[in-house]
N, C-alpha and C positions, 0 to 999 in steps of 0.2 A: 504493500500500500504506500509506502512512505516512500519507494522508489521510484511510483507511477507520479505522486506529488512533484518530486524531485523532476520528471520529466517534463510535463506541465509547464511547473514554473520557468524549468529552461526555456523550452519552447515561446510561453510568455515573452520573457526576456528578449527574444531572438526579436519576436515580433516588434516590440518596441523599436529595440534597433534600429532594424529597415524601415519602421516608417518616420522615424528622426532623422535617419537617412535621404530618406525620400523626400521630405518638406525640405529639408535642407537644397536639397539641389531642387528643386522647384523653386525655390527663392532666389535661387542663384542665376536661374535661367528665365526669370519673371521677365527684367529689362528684354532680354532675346525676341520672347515671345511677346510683348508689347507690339513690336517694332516690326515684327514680320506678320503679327496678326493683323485681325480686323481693323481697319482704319477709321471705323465710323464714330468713335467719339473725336470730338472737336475740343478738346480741354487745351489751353496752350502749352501743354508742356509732352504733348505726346509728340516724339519723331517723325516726321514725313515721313510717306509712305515713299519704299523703294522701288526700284522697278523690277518687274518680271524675270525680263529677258533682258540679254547684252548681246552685242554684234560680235562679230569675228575679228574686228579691227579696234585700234583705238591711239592712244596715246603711246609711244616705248616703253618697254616696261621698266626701264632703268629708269624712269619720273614718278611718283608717285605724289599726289596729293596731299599727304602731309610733307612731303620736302620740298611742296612749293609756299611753303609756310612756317616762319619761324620769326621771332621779335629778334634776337640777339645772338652774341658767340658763348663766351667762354664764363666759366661760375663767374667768374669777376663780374658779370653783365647779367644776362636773361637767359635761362638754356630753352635749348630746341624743343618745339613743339611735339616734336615724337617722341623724345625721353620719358613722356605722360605717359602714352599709349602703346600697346606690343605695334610693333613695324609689322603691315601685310605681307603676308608671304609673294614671292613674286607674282605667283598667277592670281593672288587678290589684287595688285598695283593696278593691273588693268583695269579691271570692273570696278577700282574706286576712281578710275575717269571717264568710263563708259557712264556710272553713276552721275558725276557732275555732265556729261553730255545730257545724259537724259533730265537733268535739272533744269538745263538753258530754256529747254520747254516749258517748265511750272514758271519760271522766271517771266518768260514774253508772256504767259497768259496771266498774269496777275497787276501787268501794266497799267491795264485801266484805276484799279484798286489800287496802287502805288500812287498815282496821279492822283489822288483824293490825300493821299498821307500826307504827299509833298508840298499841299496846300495849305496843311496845318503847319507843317516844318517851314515854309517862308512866309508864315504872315507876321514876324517880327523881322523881315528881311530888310534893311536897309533903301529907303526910292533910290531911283536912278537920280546923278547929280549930286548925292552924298559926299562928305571926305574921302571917302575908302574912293569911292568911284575916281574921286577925282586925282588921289594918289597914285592909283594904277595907270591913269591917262599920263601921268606925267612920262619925261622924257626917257628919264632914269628908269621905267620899271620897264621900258617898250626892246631893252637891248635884248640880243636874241644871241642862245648859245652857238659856237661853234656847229658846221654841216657835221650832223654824227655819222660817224662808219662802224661799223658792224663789232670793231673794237669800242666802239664809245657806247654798245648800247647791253646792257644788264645781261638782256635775253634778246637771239633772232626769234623773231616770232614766224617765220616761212621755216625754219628747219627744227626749232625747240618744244615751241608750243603747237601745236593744231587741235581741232577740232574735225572730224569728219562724221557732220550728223548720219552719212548712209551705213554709216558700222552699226547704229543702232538698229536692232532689228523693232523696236515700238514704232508704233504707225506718227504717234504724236511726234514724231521730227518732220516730216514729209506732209505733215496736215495741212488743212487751206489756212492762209493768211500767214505764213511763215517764209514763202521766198523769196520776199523782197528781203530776207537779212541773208539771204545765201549768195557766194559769189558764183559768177560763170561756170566755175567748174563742179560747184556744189559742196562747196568747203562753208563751212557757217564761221559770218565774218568776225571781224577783231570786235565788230563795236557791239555783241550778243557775248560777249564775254562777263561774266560776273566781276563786276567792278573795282571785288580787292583783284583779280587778276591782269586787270587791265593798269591798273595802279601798279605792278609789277614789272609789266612789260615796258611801261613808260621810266622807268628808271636810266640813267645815263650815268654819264662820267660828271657829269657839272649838276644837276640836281635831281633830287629826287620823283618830283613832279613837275611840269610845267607850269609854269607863269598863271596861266588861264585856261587850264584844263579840267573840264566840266567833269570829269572823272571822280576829282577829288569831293566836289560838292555831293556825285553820287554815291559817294564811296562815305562821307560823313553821315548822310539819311537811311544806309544799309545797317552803319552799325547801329544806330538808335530805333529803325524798326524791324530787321531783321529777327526771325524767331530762336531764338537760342535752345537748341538741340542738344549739349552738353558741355559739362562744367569740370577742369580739374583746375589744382592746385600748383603752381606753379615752385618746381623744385629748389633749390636755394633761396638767397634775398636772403634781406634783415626783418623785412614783412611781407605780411601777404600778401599778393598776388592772387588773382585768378585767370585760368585763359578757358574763353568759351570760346563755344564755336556753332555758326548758324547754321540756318537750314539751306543757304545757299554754298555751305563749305568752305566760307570766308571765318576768319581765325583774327580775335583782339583779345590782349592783354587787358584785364580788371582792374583797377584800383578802386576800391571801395573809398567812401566819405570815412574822414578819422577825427574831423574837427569842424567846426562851423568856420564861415566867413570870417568873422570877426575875432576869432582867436588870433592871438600873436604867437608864437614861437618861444618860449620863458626866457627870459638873456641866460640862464647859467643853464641853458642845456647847450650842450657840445653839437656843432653841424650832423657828425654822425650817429647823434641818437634821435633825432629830430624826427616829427612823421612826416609818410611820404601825402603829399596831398593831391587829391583827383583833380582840386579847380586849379592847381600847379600846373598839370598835367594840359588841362583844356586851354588854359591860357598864351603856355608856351609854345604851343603850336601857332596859338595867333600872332604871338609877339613874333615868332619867327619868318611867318609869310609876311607880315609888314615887315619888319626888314631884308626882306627878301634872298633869304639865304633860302629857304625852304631845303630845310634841309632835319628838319622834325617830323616823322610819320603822323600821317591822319588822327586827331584823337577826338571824340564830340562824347559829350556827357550825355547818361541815359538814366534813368529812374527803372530800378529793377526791382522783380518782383522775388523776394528773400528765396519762396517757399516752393513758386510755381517755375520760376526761372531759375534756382539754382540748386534748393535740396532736390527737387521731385527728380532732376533731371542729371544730377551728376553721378558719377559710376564710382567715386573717390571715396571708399569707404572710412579715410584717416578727416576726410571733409565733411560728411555727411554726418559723424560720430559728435562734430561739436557741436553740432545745434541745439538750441534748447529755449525757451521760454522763459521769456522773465520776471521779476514779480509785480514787473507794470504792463505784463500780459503783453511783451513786444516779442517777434521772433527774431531769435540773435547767433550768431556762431561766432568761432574764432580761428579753425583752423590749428595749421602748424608752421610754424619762423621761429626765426631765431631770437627775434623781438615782441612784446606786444602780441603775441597769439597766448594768451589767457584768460579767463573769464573776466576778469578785472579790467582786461582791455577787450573784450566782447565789442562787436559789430552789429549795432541792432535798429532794428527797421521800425517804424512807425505806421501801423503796427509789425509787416512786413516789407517796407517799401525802403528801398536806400540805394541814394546816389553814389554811383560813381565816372570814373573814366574809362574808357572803352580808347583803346591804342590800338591800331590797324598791323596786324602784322607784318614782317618784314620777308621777303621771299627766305627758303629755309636755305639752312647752313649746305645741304649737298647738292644744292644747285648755283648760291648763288654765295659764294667763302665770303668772309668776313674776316678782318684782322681785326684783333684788339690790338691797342696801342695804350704805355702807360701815358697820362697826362706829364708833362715834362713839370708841372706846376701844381702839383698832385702834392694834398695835402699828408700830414705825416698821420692820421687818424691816432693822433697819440693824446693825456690829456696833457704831458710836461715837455713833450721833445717838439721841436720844430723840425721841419723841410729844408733841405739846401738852399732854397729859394729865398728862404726867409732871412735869413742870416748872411746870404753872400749878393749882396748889389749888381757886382758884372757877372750874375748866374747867367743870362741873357748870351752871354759870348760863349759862352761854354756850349748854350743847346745852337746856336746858329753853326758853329761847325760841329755838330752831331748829326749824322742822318736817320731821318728825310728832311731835318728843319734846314740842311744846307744847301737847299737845290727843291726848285718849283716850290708850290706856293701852299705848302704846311705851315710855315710860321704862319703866311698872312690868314691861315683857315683859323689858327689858334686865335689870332687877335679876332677876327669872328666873333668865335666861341667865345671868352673874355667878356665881351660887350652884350654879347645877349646874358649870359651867368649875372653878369652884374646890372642890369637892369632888372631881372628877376631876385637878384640878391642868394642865388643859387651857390653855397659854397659845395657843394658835392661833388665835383667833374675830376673825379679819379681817377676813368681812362675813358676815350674814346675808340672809337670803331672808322671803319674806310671796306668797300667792297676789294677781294683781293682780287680782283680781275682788272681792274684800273690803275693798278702799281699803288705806286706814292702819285700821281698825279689827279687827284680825284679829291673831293670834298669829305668832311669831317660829317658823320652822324650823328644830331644832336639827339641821343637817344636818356631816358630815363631822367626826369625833370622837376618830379615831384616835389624835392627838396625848396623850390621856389617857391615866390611870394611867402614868407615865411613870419617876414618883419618889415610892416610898413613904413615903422619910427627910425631904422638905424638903415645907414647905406654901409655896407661893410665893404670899405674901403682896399682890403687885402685882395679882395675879388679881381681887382682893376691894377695888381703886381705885372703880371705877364706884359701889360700894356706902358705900364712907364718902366720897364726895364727895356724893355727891346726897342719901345718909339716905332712902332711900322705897321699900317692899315695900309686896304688896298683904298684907292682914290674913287672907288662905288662906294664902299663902304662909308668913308669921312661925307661923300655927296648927300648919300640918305640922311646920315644924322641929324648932317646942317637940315635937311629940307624936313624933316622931323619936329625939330625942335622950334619950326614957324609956325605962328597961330593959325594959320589956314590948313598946315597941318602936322596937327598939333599929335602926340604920341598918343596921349592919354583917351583923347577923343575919337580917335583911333579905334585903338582896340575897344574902348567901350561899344564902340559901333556895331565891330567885328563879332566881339563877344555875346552883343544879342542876340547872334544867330543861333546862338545852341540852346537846346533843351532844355535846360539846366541854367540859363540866364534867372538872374548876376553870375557874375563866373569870380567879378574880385568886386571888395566894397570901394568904396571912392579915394580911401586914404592909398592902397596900393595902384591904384590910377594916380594919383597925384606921385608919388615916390618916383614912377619911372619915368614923368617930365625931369625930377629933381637929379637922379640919378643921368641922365639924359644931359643935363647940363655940367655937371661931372667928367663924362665921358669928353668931351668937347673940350670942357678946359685943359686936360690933361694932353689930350692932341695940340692943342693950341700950345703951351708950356713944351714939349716936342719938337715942336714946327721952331719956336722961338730958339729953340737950343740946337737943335740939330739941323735945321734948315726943310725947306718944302720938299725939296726933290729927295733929300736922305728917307724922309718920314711917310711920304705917303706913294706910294706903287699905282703908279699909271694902268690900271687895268680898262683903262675904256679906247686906246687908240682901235682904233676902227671899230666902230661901235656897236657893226651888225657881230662881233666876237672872231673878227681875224685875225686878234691878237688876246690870248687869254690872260697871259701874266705869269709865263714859267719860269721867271728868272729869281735866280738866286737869292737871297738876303746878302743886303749892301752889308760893307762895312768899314769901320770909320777906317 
């Protein structure tokens, strides 16, 4: 009797098991079966439906879709967007671009509906006739880069990128009202391209976007209406990060809201413990296309929903574990960093809802290399040691014959860089980045920016070392300033303008609009003080003889 019990209960036992077993992996494979089941709830957080079938053709398979996307290089910076995610095996690389083909189609049909979005997204838009307008008109902003060759451009888009919608075997590529985006040969054109990709292809050796390329305005309205499809946590940093990615397969970096408008910065915290801030982030982008470096990835603030747009939807079980509710009944998480990811610094929504930055990815590291470079003027992150720079005055001679700073026009990128940090009051620029396909002769990426606007009351003067140590701006650069710092048009006025445009307007209160006319007059004196000592022709680098850009400004750093 007692041994038949004994069986039993085993048995029992056994049963349990497998069906702990079994819920287990049911849970595990919930998200899968979302995704390829039934389509028919509408809730915003469930994933587009995929397609059926895929064609016999498609993209090479040495490309794949997440390494056409990626923010940064090396831990020092942002890491790759695929380090998130297991890499497709080769025969998935394909069908995640046959995938994005068969997207191009949800995309054209959903035009009409986007044209209604984008009528809310510009009715804070600036009239024609405005400052901005009238900035752009001026002389200065109308110069045009150098003829690019095949060396000067990111990516060929005839041998790199294609699209061949007949691979697809869905009938929706081939539907009525779609051939007018197809060319001659039946190639579906550049301009059906999803807009973070076309924002890719447009990348050169002299900037990242163009001047007046309608790309970018579509490429700011994607991230803010785009449907966010899934959420991870972004590997390194000192804070959190998040990078989503939509339904059109287009990839931005998150900075969540970490402080209001009107906070200052405490004077006794150190630059590198400082928070990173979103409206930093939104700003810097504008302050950089007015001064037309452009040379800051797309960034537009969006108001996210905590619960439907990031727990429901992300696969990051170390991200989803922090969430929790608060006892002013708000939903909050924290994540994992090195900083600031604990309950006590908890990220919480109202009751769900919080602001942040949305940063447009940058093409990924195995298509498109990226150097880090240390900043020569890189601070010592220490709280009692100083920097070489700080301590030694002709530091300056030392980096002019070091290379790249002794040849083509890295120092004058540096005084750049300099002038925008210090109108933002940005002490954080430890290293920068350059595409390596463009040598040393290519522009500086003003990447990660956060640390700006920080402190409206103090101009931190140490910002603006690089520039009275070396004395040398390109003669574009000193021209904007001056034209900058005229009441007609005026910096501040400026961006305020600019900054309506977003979402997420006010972007900065009126003191830190005021600080970068102040700081702005700063800038100018100390060029002036330059010019006085070293003379015009030492100080400022003639980059505009022949204006349409027949001459770029590859020449060396003078020196006395």
């Amino acid at each position: 009797m007692k041994m038949i019990l004994l069986r039993k209960f085993r048995v029992l036992i056994l049963m349990v098991f497998l069906i702990a077993c079994s819920m287990h992996i049911m849970i595990d494979l919930l998200p899968k079966l979302e995704r390829h089941g039934n389509s028919g709830c509408s809730c915003s957080h469930t994933p587009s439906e995929e397609p059926q079938s895929w064609g016999k053709q498609g993209w090479p398979n040495k490309h794949t879709l997440r390494i056409l996307q990626d923010f940064s290089n090396e831990p020092s910076s942002n890491v790759s967007s695929h380090s998130l995610e297991k890499i497709p095996a080769a025969g998935d690389k394909t069908q995640a671009f046959r995938r994005l083909e068969h997207h191009g189609q949800q995309l054209r049909g959903d035009r009409k509906r986007q044209f209604m979005q984008d009528a809310a997204v510009t009715k804070n838009m600036p009239v024609k006739g405005s400052r901005l307008s009238a900035l752009y008109e001026h002389p200065l902003y109308k110069r045009s880069p150098p003829p690019l060759t095949d060396e000067d451009t990111l990516f060929n888009v005839n041998t790199d990128i294609r699209f061949d919608p007949k691979a697809a075997e869905d009938q929706a590529w081939t539907g009525e009202g779609n051939m007018e985006e197809f060319s001659p040969t039946g190639e579906l054109t550049a301009d059906s391209y999803p807009n973070w990709l076309r924002f890719h292809i447009g990348i050169n050796r002299y900037e990242l976007y163009s001047r007046h390329n309608p790309v970018i305005d579509a490429l700011l309205k994607d991230l803010v209406t785009q449907r966010i499809t899934s959420v991870a946590m972004k590997s390194g940093g000192t804070q959190l990060k998040l990078i989503m990615t939509f339904q059109n397969y287009g990839q931005a970096l998150f900075k969540p809201m970490k402080q209001t408008r009107e906070q200052e910065t405490p004077p006794d915290f150190f630059y590198f413990s400082d928070f990173e801030r979103h409206n930093a982030e939104i700003a810097a982008f504008h302050l950089d296309k007015i001064l037309d470096f452009r040379r800051v990835p797309p960034v537009a603030g969006r108001l996210v929903n905590m619960t439907k747009e990031i727990r429901d939807v992300t696969r990051d079980k170390k991200l989803w574990r922090t969430f929790f509710i608060s006892p002013a009944n708000n939903v909050c998480f924290y994540g994992e960093c090195s900083y600031y990811c604990s309950t006590e610094h908890a990220l919480c929504g109202k009751p769900d809802q919080i602001e942040g930055s949305l940063a447009a990815f940058l093409p990924d590291l195995a298509l498109a290399k990226r150097k880090t470079w240390r900043n020569p003027w890189r601070r010592s992150y220490h709280k009692r040691k100083k920097a070489e720079w700080e301590v030694d005055p002709d530091y300056c001679e030392e980096v002019k014959q070091t290379p790249p700073y002794d040849s083509g026009t890295r120092l004058l990128d540096i005084m750049d860089m300099t002038i925008f940090d210090f109108l933002m009051g940005n002490m954080d620029r430890h290293h920068y980045e350059t595409f390596e396909k463009f040598g040393n002769e290519t522009f500086i990426i003003h990447l990660d920016n956060g640390r700006g606007f920080g402190k409206h009351s103090h101009d931190e003067m140490s910002i603006l070392v690089p520039l009275t140590q070396c004395c040398r701006v390109r003669k574009s650069t000193h021209l904007r300033l001056q034209l900058l710092a005229k009441e007609e048009y005026k910096l501040s006025m400026l961006m305020a303008e600019s900054l309506v445009r977003d979402r997420l307007s006010p972007i900065l209160i009126q003191p830190h609009l005021d600080a970068m006319d102040r700081r702005l007059r700063h800038v100018l004196n100390v060029l002036s003080e330059c010019i006085e000592k070293e003379g015009y022709s030492y100080v400022v680098e003639d980059d505009l003889r022949g204006l349409q850009g027949s001459d770029h400004g590859h020449n060396g750093p003078r020196r006395r």
